[in-house]
FIDRENKE-368833 format. One record per residue (C-alpha): residue in one letter; x, y, z. Coordinates in steps of 0.2 Angstrom, whole numbers, plus 5000, padded with zeros to 4 digits. Example, Ala and Ser with C-alpha at 12.3 -4.5 7.8 and 13.67 -1.06 7.14 Angstrom:
residues 2
A506249785039
S506849955036
***
This chain:
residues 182
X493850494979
X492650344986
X492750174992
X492650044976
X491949884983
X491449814999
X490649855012
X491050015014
X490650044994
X490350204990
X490850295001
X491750465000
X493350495006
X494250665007
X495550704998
X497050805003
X497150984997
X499150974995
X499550934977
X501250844983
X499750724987
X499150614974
X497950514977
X497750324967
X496450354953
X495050244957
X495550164940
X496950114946
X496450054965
X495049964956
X496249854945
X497449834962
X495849764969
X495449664955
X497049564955
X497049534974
X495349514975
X495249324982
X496549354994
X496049515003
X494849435015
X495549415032
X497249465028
X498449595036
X498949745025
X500049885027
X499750035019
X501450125017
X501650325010
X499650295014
X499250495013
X497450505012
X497350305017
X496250264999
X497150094997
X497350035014
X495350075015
X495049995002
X495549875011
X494549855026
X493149885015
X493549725007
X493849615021
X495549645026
X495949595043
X497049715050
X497949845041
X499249965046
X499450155038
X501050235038
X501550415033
X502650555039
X501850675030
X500850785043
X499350865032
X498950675023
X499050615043
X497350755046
X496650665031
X497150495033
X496350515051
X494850605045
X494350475032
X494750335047
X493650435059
X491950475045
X492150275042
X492350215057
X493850125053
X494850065071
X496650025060
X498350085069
X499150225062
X501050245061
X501750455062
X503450435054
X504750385042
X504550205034
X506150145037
X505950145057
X504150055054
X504849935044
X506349895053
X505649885070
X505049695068
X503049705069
X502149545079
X501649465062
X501849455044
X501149555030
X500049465016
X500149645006
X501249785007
X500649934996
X502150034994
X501650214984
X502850354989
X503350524981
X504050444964
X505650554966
X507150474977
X507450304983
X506150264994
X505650104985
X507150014983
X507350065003
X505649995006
X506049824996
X507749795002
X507249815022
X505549705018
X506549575011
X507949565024
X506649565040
X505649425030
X504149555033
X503149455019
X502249305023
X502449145011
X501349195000
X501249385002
X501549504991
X502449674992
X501449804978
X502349944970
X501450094963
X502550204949
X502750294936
X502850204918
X503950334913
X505250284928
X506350164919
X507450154936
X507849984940
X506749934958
X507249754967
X508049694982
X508949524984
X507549404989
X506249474981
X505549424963
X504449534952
X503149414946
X502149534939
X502149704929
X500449794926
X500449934915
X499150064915
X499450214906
X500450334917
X500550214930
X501250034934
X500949904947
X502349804951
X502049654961
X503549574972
X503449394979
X504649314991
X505949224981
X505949064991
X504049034983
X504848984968
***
């Protein structure tokens, strides 16, 4: 795993050593970046089911203003803090489940909300639903889902539109924009 673009490019980032773990393929975190390229300068990013913190990185690397990571897991936290520390990387880390992140209303809005958890159980749909009741998306930000093209389960949440669906293989990014920007 490294660092894509920016100015941290290049990079090296560790990877966890627990297989529940799976990192983003760089292939994948480079076409992210590629779609949100013009709009990751100074904006505030979180980083949810971060593990070892690749996208939310990717990130800072790339001019993002503020991002927040946020995990429960406690072997991706060692990494995630690890690959923080090597860098040089001053972002806030949250210890603990999403949900009580989410709900506990943060100071400002997110322009992107990367959200990439185990692809078994609920977690999205959780994830969407509390985003879009606490309005946690500015006007024109976007909430990023990361899953499995094999998972035909329906993700959405009232006030939330998917405008976009990017298929990559094994993998889809699905991009969700407040429904009041249409």
């Amino acid at each position: 795993m490294r660092v894509i673009s920016g100015r941290l490019k290049g990079k090296k980032l560790i990877s966890p050593i627990d297989e529940r773990v799976r990192p983003t393929l760089d292939r994948i975190k480079e076409t992210l970046f590629n779609i949100i390229q013009f709009d990751v300068q100074n904006s505030t990013f979180l980083d949810l089911f971060s593990g070892s913190g690749g996208i939310g990185i990717e990130a800072v690397s790339r001019g993002a203003k503020e991002v927040i990571f946020c995990d429960i897991d406690r072997e991706s936290l060692k990494v995630l803090k690890a690959n923080l520390k090597n860098l040089d990387i001053n972002s806030f880390v949250y210890e603990g489940d999403f949900r009580q992140l989410l709900k506990r209303q943060p100071p400002e809005k997110f322009d992107f909300i990367y959200i990439d958890p185990p692809y078994a159980g609920d977690c999205v749909n959780n994830a969407l639903r509390i985003i879009a009741e606490k309005n946690l998306l500015k006007i024109d930000g976007c909430a990023i889902v990361e899953k499995l093209t094999d998972d035909k389960r329906e993700f959405c949440a009232d006030g939330l539109t998917m405008t976009q669906n990017r298929k990559m293989g094994n993998v889809t990014l699905m991009f969700f924009k407040r429904s009041d920007n249409e």
